[in-house]
C-alpha positions as CSV (number, residue, x, y, z in Angstrom):
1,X,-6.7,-6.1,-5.6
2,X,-4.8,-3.1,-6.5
3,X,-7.1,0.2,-8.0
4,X,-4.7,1.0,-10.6
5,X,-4.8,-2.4,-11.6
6,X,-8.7,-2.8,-11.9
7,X,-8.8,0.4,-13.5
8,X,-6.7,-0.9,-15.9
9,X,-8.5,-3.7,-16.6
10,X,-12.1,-2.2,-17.3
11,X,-9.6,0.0,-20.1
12,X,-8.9,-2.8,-22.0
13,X,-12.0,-4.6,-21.5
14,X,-13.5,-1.3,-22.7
15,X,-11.4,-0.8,-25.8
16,X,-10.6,-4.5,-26.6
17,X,-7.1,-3.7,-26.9
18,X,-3.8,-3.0,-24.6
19,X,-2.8,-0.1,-27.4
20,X,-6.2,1.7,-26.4
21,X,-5.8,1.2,-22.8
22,X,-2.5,2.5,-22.8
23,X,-3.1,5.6,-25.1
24,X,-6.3,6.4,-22.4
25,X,-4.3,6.0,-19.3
26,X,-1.4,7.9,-20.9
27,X,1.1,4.6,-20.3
28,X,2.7,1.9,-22.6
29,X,1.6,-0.9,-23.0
30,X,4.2,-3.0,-21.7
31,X,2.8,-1.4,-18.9
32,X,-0.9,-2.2,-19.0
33,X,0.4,-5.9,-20.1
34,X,2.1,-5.9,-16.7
35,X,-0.8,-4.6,-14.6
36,X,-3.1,-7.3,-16.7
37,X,-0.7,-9.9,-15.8
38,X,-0.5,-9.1,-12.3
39,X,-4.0,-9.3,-11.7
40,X,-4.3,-12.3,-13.6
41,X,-1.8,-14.3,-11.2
42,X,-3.7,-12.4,-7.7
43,X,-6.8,-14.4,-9.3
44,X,-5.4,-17.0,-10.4
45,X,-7.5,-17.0,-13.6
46,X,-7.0,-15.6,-17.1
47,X,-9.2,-12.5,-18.0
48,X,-8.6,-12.0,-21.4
49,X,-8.0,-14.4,-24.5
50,X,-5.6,-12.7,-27.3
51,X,-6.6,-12.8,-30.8
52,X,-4.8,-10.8,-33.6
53,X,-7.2,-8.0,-33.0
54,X,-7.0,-7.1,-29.7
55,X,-8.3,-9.2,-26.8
56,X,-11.6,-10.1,-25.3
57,X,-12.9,-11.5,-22.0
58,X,-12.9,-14.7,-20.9
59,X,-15.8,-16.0,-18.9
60,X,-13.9,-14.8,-15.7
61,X,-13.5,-11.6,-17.2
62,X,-16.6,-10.8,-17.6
63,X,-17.9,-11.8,-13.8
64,X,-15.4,-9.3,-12.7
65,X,-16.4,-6.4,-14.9
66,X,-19.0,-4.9,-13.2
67,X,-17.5,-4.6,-9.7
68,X,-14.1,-2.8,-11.2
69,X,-16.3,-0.4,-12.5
70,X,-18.4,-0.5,-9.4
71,X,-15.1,-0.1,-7.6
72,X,-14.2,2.7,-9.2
73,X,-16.8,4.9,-9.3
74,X,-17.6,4.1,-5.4
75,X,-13.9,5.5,-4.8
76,X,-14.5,8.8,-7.5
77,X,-18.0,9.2,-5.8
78,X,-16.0,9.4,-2.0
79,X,-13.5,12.3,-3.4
80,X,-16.5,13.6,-4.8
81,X,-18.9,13.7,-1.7
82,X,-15.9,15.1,0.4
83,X,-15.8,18.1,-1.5
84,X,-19.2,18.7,-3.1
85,X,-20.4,21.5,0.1
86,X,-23.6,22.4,-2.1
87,X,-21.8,24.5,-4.9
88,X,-21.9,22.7,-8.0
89,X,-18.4,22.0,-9.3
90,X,-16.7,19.2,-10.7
91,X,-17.4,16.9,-13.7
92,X,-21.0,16.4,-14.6
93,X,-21.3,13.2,-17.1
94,X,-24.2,13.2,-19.0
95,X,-26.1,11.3,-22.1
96,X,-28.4,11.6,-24.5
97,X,-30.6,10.8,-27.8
98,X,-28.8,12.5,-30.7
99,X,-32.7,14.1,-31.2
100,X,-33.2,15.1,-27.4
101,X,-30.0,16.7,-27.0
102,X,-30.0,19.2,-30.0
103,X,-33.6,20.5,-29.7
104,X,-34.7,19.5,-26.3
105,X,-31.7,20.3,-23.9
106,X,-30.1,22.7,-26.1
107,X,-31.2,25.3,-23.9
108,X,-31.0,23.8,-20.4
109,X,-27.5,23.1,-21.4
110,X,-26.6,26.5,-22.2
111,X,-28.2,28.0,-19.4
112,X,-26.6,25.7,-16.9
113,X,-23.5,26.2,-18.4
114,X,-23.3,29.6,-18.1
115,X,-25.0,29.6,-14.4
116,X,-22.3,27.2,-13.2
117,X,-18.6,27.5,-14.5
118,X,-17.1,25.5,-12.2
119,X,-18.7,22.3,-13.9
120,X,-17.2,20.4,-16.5
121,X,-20.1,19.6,-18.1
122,X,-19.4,16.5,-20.6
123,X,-22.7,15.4,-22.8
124,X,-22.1,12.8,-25.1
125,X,-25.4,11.2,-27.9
126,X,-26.2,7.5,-28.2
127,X,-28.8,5.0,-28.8
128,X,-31.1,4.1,-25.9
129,X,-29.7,0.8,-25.4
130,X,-26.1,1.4,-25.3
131,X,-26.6,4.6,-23.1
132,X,-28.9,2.7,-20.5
133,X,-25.5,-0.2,-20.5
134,X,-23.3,2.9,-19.8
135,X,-25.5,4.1,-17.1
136,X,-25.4,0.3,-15.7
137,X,-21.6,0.4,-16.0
138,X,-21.3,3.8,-14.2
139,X,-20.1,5.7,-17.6
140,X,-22.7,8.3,-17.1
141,X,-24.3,10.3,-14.2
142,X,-27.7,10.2,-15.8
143,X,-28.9,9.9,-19.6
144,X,-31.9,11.0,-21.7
145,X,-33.5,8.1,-23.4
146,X,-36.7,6.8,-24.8
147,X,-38.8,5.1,-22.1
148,X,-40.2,2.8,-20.8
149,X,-36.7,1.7,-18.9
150,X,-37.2,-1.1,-16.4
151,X,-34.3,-2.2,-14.3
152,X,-34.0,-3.0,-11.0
153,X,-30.6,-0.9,-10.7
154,X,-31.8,2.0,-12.5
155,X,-34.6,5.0,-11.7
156,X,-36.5,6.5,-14.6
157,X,-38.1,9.8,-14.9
158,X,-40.3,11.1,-17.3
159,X,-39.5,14.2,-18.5
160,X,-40.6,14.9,-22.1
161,X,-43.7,13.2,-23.9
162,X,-42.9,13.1,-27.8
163,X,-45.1,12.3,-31.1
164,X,-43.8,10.1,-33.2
165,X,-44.4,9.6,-36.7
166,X,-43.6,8.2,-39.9
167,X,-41.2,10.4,-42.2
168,X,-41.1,9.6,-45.7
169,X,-40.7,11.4,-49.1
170,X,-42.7,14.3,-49.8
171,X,-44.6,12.5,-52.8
172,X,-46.2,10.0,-50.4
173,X,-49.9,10.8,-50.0
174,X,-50.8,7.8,-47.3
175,X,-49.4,5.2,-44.9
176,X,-51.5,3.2,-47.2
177,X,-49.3,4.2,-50.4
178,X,-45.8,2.2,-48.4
179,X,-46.9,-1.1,-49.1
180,X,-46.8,-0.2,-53.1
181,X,-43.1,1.0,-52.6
182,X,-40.1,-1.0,-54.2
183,X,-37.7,-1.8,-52.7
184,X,-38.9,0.5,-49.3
185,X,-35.7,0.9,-47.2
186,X,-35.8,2.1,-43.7
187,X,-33.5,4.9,-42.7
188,X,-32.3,4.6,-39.5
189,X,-30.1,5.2,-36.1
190,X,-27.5,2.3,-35.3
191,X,-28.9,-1.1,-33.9
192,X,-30.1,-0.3,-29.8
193,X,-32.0,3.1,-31.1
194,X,-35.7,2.6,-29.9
195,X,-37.3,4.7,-32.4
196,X,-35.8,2.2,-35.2
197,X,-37.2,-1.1,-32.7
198,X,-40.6,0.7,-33.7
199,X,-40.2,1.9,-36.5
200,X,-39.4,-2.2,-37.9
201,X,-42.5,-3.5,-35.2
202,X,-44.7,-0.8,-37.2
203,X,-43.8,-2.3,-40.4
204,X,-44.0,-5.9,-40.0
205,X,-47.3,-5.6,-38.1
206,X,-48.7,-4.4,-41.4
207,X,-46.8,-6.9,-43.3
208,X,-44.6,-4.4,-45.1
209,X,-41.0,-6.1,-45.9
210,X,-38.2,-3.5,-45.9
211,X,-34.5,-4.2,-47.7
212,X,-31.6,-3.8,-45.6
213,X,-31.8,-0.9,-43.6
214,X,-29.2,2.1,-43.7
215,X,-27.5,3.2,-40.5
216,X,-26.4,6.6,-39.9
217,X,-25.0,8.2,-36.8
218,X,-26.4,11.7,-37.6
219,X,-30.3,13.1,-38.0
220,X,-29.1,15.6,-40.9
221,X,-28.4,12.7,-43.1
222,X,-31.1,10.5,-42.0
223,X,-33.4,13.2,-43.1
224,X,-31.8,13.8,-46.4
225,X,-31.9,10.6,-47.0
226,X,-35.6,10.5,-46.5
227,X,-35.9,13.9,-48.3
228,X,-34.0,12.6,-51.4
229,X,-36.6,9.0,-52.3
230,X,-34.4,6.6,-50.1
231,X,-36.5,5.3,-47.8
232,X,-38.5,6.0,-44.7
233,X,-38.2,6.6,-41.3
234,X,-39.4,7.2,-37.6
235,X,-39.1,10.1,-35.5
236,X,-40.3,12.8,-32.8
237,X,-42.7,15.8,-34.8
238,X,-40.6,17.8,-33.1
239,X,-37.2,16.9,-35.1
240,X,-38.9,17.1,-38.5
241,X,-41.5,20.1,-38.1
242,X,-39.4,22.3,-40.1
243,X,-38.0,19.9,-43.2
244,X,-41.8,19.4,-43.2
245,X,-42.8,23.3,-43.3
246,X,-40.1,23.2,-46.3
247,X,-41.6,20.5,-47.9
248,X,-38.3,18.5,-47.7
249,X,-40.5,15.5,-46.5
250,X,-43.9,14.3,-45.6
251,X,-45.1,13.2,-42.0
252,X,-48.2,10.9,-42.0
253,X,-49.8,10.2,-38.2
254,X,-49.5,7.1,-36.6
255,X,-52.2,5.1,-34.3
256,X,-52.2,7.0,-30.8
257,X,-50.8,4.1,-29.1
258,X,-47.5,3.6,-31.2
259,X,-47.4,7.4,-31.7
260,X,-46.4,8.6,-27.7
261,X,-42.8,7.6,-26.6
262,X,-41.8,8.8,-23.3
263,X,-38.4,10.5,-23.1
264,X,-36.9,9.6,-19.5
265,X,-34.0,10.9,-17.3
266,X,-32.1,7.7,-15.9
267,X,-29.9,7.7,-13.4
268,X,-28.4,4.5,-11.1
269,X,-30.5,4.3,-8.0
270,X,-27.4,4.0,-5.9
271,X,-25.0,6.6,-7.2
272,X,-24.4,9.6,-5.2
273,X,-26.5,12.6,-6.6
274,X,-24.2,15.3,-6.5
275,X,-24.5,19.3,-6.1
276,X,-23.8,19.6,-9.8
277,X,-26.5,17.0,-10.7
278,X,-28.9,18.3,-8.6
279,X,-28.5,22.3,-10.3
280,X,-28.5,20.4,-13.9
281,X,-32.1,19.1,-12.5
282,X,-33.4,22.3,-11.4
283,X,-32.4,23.7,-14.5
284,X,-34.1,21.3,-16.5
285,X,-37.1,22.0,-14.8
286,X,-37.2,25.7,-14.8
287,X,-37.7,25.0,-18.7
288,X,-40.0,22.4,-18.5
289,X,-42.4,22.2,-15.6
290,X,-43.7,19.1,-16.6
291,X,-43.5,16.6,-19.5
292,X,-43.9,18.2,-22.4
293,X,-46.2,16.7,-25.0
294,X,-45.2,17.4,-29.0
């Protein structure tokens, strides 16, 4: 099998659509069709079924996913372990909770980025679920998300311990006040954000049936939401301390238990921990010596 060609392939599986592919890998698409072809004949198999959207993968398809971008990444990790000799350099690929990034690595991120220049540093925010996939599919060189993470391809580290609580409305005196609610809505992260899975467990263990939730992509709107009679939500005390101080919304403590959520580093076990990986570490440390509790 031809690189170019596999790399083509986990494109379009990627994006669901030649156009995209093309577009990424700065090609046409009578092009990527080629390449797609090609590889399609070598196999003997189709990889792809064609719809008016776009395409998606057939059975085949999705058995060979994995090792293109296992492939891949192998082959970027070689160039990279040529070159790495101990200063960090390069492009440093990294994910996390839209809530850990902006006030938990905030700072390690600025400080490494000013300590090492010569790293691209590229942080992208997601749900726990999908970043822990992109970690599987070797998107990411390590991503911060809400623990516990079990998989047998993956190493988790604990790195911060956070409080979670229930954010609702300032006018709400008690968790015992929610079940009087009409209509109580639950504002939330995109399906695959932990905090949400609890959130929903937390509910329906006390019998408390929520509408359809809203979904939102940013924490500013969740909390306005909250702020503004909406609904309720779920979140670290550390991301709504101050809309509380301001009296923008109420926290209300939950059982010790449900409360702690473990935010943890994970990385693939066998991807090659480079120089630039290694400094982003040791930064991360130098701010926090050990797990940091809320």
């Amino acid at each position: 099998m031809d690189l170019a060609d596999l790399k083509t392939f986990e494109a379009v599986a990627r994006h669901g659509s030649m156009n995209k592919a093309a577009a990424e890998l700065h090609t046409v698409q009578s092009n990527v069709t080629a390449r797609i072809r090609a590889l399609e004949e070598e196999l003997g198999l189709p990889l792809f079924q064609r719809h008016a959207r776009g395409v998606a993968l057939t059975p085949a398809g999705q058995r060979v996913l994995p090792y293109a971008g296992r492939v891949s990444k192998l082959l970027a990790e070689a160039g990279a372990a040529a070159r790495d000799d101990g200063q960090p350099c390069g492009t440093l690929t990294l994910g996390g909770l839209e809530t850990t990034t902006a006030l938990r690595l905030s700072p390690a991120l600025t400080a490494y980025a000013r300590a090492y220049p010569d790293v691209r540093l590229v942080m992208s925010t997601g749900t726990t679920a999908q970043l822990v996939q992109d970690v599987i599919d070797y998107r990411y060189d390590g991503v911060f998300v809400a623990g516990p993470v079990k998989h047998p391809d993956l190493e988790a580290t604990t790195i911060f311990v956070e409080e979670l609580v229930l954010v609702a409305h300032p006018d709400l005196a008690s968790l015992k006040d929610l079940p009087g609610l009409a209509d109580l809505r639950t504002i939330v992260f995109h399906a695959g954000c932990s905090y949400r899975q609890r959130l929903e467990a937390y509910l329906g263990e006390k019998g408390i049936v929520a509408t359809q939730p809203l979904e939102f992509g940013s924490l500013d709107t969740i909390v306005s939401c909250v702020s503004a009679g909406v609904g309720v939500t779920m979140l670290p005390r550390v991301v709504v301390a101050e809309a509380a101080r301001l009296g923008r919304v109420s926290l209300h403590d939950l059982p010790a238990p449900k409360a702690r959520v473990d935010t943890q580093f994970v990385r693939r076990r066998d991807a090659y921990v480079s120089s630039a990986l290694s400094a982003f570490l040791e930064t991360l440390r130098s701010f926090h010596k050990r797990p940091v509790a809320a």
